[in-house]
PDB file of N, CA, C and O in Angstrom:
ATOM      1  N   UNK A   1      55.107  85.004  89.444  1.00  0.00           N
ATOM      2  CA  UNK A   1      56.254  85.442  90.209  1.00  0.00           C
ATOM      3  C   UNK A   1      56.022  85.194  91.689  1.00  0.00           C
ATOM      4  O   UNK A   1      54.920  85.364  92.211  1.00  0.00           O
ATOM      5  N   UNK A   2      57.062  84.802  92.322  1.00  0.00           N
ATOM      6  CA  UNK A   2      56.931  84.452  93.458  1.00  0.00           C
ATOM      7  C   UNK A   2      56.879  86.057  94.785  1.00  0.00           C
ATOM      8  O   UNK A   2      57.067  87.000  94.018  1.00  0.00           O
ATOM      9  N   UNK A   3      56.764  86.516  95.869  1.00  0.00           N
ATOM     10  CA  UNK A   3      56.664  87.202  96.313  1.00  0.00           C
ATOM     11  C   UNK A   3      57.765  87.934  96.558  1.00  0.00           C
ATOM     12  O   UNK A   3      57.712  89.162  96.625  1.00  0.00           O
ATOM     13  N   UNK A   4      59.167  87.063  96.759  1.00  0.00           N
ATOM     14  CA  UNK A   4      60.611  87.520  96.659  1.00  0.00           C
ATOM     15  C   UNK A   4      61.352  88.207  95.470  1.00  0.00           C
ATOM     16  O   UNK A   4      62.330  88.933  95.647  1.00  0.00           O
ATOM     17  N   UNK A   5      60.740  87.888  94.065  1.00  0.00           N
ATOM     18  CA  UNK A   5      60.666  88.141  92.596  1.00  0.00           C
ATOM     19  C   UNK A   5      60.140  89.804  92.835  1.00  0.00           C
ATOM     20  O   UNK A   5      60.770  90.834  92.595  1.00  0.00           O
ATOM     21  N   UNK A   6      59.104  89.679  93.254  1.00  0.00           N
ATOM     22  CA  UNK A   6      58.014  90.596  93.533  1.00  0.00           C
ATOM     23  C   UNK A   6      58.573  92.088  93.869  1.00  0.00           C
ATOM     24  O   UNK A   6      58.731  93.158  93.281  1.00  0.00           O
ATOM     25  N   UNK A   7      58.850  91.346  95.588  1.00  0.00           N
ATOM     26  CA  UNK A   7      59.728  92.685  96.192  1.00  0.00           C
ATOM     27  C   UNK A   7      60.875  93.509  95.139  1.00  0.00           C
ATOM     28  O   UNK A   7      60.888  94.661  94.705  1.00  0.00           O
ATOM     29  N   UNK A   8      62.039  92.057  94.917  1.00  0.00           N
ATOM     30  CA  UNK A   8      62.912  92.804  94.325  1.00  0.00           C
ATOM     31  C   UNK A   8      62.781  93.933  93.135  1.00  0.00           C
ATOM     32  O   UNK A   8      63.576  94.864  93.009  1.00  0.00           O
ATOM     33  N   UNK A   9      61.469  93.660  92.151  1.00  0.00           N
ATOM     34  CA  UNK A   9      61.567  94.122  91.335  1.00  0.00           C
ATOM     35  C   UNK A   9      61.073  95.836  91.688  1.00  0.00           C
ATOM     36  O   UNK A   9      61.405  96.875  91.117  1.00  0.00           O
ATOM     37  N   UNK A  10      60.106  95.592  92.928  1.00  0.00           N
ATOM     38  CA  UNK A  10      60.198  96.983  93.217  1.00  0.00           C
ATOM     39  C   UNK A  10      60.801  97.595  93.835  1.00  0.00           C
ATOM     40  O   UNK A  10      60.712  98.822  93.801  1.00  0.00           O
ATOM     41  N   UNK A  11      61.976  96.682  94.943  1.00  0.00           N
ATOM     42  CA  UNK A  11      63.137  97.013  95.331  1.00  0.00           C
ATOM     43  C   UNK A  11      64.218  97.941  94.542  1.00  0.00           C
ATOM     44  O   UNK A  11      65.117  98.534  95.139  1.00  0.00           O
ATOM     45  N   UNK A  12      64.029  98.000  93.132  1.00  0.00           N
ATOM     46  CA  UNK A  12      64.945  99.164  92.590  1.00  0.00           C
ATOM     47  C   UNK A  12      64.749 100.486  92.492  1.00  0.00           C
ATOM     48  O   UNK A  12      63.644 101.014  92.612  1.00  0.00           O
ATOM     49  N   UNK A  13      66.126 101.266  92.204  1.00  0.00           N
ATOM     50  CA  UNK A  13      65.949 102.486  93.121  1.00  0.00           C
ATOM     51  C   UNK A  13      66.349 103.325  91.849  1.00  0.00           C
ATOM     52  O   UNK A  13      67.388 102.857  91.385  1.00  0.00           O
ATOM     53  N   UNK A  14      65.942 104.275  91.208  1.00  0.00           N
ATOM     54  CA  UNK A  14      66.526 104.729  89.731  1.00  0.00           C
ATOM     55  C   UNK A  14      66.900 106.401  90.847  1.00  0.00           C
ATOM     56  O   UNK A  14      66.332 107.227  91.560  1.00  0.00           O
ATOM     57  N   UNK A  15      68.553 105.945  90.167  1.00  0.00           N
ATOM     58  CA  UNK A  15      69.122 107.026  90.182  1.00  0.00           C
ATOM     59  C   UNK A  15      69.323 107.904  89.491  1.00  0.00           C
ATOM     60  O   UNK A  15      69.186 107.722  88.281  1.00  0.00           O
ATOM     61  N   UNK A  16      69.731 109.214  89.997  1.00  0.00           N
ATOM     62  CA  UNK A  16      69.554 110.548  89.162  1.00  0.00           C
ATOM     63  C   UNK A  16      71.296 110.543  88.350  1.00  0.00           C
ATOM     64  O   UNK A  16      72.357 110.138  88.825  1.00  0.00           O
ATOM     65  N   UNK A  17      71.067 111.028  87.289  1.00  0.00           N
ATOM     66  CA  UNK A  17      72.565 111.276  86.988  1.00  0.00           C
ATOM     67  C   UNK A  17      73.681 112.295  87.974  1.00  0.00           C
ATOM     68  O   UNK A  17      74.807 112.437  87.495  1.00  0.00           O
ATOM     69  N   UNK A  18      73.507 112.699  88.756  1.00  0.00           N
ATOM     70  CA  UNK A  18      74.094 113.376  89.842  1.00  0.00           C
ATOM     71  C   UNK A  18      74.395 112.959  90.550  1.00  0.00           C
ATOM     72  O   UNK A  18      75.419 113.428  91.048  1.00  0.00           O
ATOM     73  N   UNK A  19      73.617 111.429  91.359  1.00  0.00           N
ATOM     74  CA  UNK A  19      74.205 110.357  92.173  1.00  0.00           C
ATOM     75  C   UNK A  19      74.910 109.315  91.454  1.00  0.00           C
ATOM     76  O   UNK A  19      75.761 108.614  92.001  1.00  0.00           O
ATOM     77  N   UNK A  20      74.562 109.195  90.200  1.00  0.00           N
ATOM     78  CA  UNK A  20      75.816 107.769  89.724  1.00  0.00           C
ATOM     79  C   UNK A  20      77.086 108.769  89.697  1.00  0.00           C
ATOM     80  O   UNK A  20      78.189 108.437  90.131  1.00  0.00           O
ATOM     81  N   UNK A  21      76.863 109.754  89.260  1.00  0.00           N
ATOM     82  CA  UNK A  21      78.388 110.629  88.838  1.00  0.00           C
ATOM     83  C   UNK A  21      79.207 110.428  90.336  1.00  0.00           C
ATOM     84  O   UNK A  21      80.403 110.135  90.323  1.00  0.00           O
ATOM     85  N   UNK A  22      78.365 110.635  91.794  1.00  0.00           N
ATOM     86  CA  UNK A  22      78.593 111.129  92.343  1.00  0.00           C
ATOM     87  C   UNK A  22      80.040 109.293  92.701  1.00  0.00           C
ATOM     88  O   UNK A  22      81.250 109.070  92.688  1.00  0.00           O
ATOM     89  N   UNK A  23      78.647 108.500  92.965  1.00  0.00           N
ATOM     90  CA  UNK A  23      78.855 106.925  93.271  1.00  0.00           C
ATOM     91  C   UNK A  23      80.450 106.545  91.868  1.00  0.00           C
ATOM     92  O   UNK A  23      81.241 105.614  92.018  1.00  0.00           O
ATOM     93  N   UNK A  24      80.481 107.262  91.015  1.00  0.00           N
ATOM     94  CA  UNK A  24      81.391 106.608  89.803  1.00  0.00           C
ATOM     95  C   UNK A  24      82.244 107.510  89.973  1.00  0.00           C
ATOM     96  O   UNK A  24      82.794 107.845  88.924  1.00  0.00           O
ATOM     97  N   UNK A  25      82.831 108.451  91.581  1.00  0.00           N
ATOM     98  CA  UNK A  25      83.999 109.041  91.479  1.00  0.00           C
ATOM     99  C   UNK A  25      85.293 107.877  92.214  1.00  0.00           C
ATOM    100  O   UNK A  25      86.508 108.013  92.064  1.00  0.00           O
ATOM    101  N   UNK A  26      84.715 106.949  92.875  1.00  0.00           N
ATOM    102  CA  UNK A  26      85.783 106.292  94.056  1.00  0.00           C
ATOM    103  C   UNK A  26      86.453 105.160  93.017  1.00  0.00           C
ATOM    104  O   UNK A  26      87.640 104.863  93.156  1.00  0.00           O
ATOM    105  N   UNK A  27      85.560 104.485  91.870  1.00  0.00           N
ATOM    106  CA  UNK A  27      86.111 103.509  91.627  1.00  0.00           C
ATOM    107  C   UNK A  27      86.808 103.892  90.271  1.00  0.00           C
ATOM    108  O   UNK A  27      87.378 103.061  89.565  1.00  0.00           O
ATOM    109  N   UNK A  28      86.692 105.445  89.929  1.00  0.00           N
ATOM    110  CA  UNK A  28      87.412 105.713  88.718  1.00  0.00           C
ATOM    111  C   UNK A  28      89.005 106.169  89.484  1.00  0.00           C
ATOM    112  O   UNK A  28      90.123 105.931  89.029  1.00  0.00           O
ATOM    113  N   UNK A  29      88.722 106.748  90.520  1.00  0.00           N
ATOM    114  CA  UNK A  29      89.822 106.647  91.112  1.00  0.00           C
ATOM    115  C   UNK A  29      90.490 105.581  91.902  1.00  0.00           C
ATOM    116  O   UNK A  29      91.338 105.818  92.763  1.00  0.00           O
ATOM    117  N   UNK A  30      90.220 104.814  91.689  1.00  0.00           N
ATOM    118  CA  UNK A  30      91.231 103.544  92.152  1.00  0.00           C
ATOM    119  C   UNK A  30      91.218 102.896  90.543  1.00  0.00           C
ATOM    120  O   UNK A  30      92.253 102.303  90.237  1.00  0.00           O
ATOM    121  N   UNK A  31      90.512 102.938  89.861  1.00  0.00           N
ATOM    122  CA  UNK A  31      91.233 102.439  88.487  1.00  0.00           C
ATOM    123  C   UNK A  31      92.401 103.367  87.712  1.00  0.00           C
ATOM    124  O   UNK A  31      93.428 102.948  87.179  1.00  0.00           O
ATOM    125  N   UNK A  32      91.964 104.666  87.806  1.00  0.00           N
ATOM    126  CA  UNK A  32      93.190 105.554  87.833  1.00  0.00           C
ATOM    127  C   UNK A  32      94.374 105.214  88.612  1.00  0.00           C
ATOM    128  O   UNK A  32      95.269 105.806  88.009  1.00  0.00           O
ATOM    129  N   UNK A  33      94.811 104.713  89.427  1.00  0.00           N
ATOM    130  CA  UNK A  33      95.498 104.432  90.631  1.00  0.00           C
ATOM    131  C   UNK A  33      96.360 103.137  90.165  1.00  0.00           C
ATOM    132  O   UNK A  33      97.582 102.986  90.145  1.00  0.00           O
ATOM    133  N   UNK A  34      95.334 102.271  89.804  1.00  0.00           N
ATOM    134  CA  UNK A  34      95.766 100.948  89.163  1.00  0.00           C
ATOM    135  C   UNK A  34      96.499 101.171  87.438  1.00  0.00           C
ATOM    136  O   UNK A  34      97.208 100.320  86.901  1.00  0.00           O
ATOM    137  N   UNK A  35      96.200 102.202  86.952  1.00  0.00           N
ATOM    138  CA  UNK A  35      96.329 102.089  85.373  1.00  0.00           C
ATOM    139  C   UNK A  35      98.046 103.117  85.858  1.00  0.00           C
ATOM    140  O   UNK A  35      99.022 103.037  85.113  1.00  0.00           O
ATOM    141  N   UNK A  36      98.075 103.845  86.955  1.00  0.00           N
ATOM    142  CA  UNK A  36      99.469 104.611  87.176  1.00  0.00           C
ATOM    143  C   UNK A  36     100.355 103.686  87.453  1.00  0.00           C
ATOM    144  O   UNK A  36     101.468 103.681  86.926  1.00  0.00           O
ATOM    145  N   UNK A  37      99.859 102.579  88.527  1.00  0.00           N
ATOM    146  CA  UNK A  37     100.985 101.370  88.741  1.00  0.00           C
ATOM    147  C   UNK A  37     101.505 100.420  87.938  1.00  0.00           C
ATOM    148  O   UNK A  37     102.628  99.957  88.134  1.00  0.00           O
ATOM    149  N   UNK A  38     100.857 100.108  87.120  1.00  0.00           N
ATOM    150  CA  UNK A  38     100.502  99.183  85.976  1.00  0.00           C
ATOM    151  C   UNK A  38     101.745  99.983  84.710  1.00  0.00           C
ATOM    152  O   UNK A  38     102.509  99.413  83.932  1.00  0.00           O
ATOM    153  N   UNK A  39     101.478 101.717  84.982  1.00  0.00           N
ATOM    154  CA  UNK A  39     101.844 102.607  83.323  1.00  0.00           C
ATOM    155  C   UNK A  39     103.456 102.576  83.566  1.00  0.00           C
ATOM    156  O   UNK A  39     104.365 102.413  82.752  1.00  0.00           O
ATOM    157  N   UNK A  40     103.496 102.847  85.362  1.00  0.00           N
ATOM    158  CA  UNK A  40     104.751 103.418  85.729  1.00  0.00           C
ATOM    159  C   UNK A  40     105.294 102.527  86.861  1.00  0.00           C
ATOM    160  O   UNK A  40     105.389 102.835  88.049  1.00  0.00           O
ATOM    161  N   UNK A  41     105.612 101.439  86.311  1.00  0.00           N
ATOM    162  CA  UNK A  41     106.000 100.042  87.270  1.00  0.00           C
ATOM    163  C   UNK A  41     107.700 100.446  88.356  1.00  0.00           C
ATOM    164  O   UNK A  41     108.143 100.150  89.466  1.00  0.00           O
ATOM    165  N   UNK A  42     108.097 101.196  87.253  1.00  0.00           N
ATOM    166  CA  UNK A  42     109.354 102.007  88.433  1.00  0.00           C
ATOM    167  C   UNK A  42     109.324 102.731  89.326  1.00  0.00           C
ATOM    168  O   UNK A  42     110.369 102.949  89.938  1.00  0.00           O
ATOM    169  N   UNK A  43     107.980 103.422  89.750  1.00  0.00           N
ATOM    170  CA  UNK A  43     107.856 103.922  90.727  1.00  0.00           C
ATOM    171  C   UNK A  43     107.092 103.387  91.903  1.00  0.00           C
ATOM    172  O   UNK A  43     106.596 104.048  92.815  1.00  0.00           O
ATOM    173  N   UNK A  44     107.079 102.339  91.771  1.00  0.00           N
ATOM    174  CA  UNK A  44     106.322 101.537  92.692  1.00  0.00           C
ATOM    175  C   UNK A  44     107.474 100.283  93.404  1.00  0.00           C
ATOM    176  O   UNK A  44     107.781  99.134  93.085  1.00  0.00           O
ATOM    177  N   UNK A  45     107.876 101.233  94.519  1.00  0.00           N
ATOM    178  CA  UNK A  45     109.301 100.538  94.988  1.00  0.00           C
ATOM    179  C   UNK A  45     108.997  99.490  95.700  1.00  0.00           C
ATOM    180  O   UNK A  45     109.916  99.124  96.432  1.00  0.00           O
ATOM    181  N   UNK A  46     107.690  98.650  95.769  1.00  0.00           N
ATOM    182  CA  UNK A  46     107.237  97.790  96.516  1.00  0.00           C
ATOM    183  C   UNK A  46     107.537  96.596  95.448  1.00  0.00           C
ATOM    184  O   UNK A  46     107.262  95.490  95.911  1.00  0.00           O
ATOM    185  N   UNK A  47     107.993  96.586  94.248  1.00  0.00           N
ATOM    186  CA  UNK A  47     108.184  95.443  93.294  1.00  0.00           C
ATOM    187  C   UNK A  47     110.139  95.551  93.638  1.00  0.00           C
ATOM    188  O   UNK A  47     110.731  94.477  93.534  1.00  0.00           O
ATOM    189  N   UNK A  48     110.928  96.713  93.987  1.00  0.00           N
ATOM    190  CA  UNK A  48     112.243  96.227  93.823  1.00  0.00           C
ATOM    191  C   UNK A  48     112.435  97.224  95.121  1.00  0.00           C
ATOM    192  O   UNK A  48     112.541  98.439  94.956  1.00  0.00           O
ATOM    193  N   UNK A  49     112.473  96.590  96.478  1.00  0.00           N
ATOM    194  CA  UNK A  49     112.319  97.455  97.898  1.00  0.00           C
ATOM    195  C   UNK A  49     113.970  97.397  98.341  1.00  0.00           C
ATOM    196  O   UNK A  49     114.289  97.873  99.430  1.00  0.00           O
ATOM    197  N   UNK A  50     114.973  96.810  97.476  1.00  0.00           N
ATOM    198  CA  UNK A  50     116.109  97.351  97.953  1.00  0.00           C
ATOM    199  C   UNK A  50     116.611  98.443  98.710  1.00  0.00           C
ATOM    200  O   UNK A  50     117.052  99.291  97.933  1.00  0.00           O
ATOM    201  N   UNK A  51     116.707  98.716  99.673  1.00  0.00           N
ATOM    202  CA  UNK A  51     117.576  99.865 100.363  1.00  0.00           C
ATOM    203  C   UNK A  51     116.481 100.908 100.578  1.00  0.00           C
ATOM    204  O   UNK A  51     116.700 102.111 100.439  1.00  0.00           O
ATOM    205  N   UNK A  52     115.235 100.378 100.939  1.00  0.00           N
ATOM    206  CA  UNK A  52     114.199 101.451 100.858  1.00  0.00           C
ATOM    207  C   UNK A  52     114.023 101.199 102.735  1.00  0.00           C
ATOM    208  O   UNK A  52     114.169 100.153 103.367  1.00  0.00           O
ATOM    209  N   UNK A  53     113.655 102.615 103.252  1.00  0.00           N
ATOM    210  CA  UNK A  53     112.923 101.973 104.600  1.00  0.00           C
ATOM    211  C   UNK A  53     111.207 101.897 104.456  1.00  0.00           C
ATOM    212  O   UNK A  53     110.520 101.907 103.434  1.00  0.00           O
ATOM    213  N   UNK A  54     110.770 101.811 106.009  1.00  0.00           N
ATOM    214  CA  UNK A  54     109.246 100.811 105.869  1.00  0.00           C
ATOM    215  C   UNK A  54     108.587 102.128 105.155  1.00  0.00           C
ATOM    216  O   UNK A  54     107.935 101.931 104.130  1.00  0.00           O
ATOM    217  N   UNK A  55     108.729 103.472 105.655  1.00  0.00           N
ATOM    218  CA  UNK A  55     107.596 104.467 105.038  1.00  0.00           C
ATOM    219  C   UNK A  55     107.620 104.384 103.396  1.00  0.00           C
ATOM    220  O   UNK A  55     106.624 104.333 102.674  1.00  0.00           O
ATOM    221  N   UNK A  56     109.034 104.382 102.968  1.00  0.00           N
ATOM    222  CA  UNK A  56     109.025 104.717 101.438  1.00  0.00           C
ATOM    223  C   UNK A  56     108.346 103.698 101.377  1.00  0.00           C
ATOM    224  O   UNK A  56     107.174 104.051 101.504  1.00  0.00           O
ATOM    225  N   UNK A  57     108.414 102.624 101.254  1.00  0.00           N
ATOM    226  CA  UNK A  57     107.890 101.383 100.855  1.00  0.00           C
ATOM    227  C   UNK A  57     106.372 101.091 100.841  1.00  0.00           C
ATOM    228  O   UNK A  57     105.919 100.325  99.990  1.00  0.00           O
ATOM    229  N   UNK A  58     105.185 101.966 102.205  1.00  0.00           N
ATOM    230  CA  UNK A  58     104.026 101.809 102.681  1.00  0.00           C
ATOM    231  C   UNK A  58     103.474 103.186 101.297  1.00  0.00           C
ATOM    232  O   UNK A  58     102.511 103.046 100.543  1.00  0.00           O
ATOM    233  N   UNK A  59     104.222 104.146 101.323  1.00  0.00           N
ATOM    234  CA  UNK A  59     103.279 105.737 101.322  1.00  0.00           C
ATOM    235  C   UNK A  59     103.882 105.708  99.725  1.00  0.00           C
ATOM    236  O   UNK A  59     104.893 106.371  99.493  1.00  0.00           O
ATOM    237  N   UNK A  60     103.310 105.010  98.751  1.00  0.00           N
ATOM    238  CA  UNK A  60     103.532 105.144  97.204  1.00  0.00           C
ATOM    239  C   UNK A  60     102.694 106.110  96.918  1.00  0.00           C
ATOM    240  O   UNK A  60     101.885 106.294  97.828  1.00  0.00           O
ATOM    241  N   UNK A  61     102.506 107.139  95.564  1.00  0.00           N
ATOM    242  CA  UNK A  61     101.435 107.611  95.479  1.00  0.00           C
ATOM    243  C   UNK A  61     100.506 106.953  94.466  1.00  0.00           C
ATOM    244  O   UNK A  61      99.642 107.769  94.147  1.00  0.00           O
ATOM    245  N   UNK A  62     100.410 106.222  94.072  1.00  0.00           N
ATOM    246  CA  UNK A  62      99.866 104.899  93.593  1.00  0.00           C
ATOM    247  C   UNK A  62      99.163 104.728  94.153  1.00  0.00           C
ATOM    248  O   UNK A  62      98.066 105.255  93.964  1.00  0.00           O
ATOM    249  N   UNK A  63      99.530 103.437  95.707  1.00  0.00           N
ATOM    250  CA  UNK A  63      98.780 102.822  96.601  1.00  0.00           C
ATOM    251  C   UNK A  63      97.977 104.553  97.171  1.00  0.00           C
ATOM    252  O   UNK A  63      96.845 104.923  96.860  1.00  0.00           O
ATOM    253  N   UNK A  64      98.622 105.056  97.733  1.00  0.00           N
ATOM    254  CA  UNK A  64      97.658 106.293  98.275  1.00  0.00           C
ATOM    255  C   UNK A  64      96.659 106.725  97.538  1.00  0.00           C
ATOM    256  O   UNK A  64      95.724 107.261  98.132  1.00  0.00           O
ATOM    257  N   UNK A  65      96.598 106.575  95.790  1.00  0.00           N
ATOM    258  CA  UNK A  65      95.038 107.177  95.085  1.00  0.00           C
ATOM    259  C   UNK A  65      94.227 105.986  94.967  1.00  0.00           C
ATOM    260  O   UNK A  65      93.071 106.100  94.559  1.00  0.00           O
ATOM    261  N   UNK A  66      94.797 104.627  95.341  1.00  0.00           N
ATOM    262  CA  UNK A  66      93.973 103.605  95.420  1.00  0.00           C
ATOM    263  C   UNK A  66      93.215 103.559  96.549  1.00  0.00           C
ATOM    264  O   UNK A  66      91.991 103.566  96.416  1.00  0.00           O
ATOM    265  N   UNK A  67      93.823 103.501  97.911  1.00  0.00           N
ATOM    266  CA  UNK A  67      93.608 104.079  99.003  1.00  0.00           C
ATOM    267  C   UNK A  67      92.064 105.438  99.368  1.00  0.00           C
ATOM    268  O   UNK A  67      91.076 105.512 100.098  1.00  0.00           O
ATOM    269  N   UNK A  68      92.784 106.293  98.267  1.00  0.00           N
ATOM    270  CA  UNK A  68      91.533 107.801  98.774  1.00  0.00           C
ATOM    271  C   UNK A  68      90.435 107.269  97.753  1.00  0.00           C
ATOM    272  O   UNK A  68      89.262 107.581  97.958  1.00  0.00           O
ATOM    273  N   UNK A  69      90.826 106.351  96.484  1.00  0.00           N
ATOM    274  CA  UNK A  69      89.264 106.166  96.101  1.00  0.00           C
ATOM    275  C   UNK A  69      88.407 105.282  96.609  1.00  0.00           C
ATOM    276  O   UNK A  69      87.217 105.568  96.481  1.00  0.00           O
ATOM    277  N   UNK A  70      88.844 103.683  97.477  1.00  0.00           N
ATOM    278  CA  UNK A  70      88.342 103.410  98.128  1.00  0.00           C
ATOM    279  C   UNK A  70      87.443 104.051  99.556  1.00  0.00           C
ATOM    280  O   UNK A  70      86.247 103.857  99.774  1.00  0.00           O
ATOM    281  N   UNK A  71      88.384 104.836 100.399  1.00  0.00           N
ATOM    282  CA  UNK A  71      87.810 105.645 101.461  1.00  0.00           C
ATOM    283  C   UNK A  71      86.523 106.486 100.508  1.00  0.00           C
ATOM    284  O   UNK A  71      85.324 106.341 100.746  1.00  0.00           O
ATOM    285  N   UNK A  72      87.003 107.241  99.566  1.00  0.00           N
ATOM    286  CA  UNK A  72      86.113 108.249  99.246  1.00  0.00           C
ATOM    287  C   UNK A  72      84.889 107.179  98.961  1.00  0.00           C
ATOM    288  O   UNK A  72      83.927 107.404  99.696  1.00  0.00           O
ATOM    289  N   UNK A  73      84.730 106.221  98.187  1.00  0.00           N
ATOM    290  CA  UNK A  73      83.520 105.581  98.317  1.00  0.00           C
ATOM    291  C   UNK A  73      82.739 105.153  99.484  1.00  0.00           C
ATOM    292  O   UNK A  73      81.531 105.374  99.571  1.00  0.00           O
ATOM    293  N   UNK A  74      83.484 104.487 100.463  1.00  0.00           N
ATOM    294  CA  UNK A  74      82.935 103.469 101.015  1.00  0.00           C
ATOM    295  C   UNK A  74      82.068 104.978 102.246  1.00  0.00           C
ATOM    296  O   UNK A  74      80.873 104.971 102.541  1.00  0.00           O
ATOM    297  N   UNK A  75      83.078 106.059 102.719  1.00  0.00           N
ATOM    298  CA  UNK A  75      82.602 106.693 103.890  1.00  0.00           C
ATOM    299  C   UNK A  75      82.244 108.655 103.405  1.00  0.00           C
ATOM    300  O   UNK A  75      81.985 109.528 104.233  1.00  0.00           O
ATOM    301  N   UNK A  76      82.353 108.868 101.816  1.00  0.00           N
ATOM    302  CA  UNK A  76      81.817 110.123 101.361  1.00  0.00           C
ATOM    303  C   UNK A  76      80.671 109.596 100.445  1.00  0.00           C
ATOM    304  O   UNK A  76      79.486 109.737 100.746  1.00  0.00           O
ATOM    305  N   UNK A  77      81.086 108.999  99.342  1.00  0.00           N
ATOM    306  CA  UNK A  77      79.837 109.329  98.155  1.00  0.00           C
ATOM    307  C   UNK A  77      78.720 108.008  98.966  1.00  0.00           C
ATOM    308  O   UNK A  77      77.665 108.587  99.222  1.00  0.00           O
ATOM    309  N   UNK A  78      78.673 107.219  99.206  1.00  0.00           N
ATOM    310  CA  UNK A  78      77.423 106.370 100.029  1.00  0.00           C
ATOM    311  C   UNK A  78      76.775 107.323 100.877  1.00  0.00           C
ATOM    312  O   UNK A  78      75.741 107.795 100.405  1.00  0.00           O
ATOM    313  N   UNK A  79      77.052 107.644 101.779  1.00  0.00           N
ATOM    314  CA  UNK A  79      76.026 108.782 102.573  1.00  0.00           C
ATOM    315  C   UNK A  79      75.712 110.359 101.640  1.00  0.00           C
ATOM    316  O   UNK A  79      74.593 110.868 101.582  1.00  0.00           O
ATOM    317  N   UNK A  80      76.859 110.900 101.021  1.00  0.00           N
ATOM    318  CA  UNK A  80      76.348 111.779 100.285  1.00  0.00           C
ATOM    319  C   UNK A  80      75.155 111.184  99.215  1.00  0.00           C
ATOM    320  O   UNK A  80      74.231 111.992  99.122  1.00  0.00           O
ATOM    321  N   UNK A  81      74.998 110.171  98.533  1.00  0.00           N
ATOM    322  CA  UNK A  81      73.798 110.130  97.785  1.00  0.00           C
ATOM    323  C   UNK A  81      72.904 109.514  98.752  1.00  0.00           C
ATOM    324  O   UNK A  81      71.783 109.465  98.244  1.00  0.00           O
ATOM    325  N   UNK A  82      72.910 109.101  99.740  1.00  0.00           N
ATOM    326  CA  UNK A  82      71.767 108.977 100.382  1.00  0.00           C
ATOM    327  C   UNK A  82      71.175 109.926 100.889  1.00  0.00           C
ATOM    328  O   UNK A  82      70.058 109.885 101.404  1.00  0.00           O
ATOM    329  N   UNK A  83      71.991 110.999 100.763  1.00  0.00           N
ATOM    330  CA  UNK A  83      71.155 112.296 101.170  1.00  0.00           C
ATOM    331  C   UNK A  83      70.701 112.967 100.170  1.00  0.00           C
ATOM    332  O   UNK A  83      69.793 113.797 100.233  1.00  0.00           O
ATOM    333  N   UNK A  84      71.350 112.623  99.128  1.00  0.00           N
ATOM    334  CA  UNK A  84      70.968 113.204  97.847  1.00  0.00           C
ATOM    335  C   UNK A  84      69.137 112.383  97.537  1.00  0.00           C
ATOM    336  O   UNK A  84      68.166 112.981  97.072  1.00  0.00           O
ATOM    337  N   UNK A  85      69.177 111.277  97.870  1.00  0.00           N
ATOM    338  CA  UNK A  85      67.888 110.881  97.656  1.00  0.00           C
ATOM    339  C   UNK A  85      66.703 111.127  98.770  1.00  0.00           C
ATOM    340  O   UNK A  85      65.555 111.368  98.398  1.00  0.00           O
ATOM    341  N   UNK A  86      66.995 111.064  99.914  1.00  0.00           N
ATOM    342  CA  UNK A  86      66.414 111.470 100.737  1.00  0.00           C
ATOM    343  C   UNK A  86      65.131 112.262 100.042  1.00  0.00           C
ATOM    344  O   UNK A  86      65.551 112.960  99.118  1.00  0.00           O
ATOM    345  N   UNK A  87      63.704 112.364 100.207  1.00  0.00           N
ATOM    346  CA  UNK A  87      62.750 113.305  99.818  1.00  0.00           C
ATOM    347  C   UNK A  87      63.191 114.364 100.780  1.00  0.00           C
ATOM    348  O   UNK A  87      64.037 114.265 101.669  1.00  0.00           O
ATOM    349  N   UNK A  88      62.497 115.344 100.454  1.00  0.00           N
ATOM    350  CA  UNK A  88      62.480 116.735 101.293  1.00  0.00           C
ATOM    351  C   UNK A  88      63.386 117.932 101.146  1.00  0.00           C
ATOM    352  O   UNK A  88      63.233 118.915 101.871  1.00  0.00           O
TER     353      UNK A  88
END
């Protein structure tokens, strides 16, 4: 194995079931999000925007749980399990 082989393999990091749960809340909620737009295509006035103004059109609650599961990943559960791993 080469030295890059090397690193990586000790480069992995075994997580506790408390941090994947934590890491597998943002993207169940944006697949939730996706499976509502997908279930309930009439409420998503961005496919037939007739007579709608710009807010109805921006603030679906669809796009908005797609929206909070992205945020919730990228700027809650990443630093929360890094603190979760943290020693001490």
């Amino acid at each position: 194995m080469t030295q890059y082989a090397t690193d990586l393999v000790h480069s992995r990091i075994r997580r506790s079931a408390r941090a994947l749960a934590v890491l597998s809340l943002g993207p169940l909620t944006v697949v939730a999000g996706v499976a509502w737009a997908l279930l309930q295509p009439w409420r998503v006035t961005l496919l037939h925007p007739y007579g709608q103004g710009f807010w109805w059109l921006v603030v679906e609650p669809s796009l908005l749980v797609i929206l909070a599961g992205i945020f919730f990943h990228a700027f809650v559960a990443r630093p929360l399990v890094q603190d979760l791993e943290e020693p001490g």
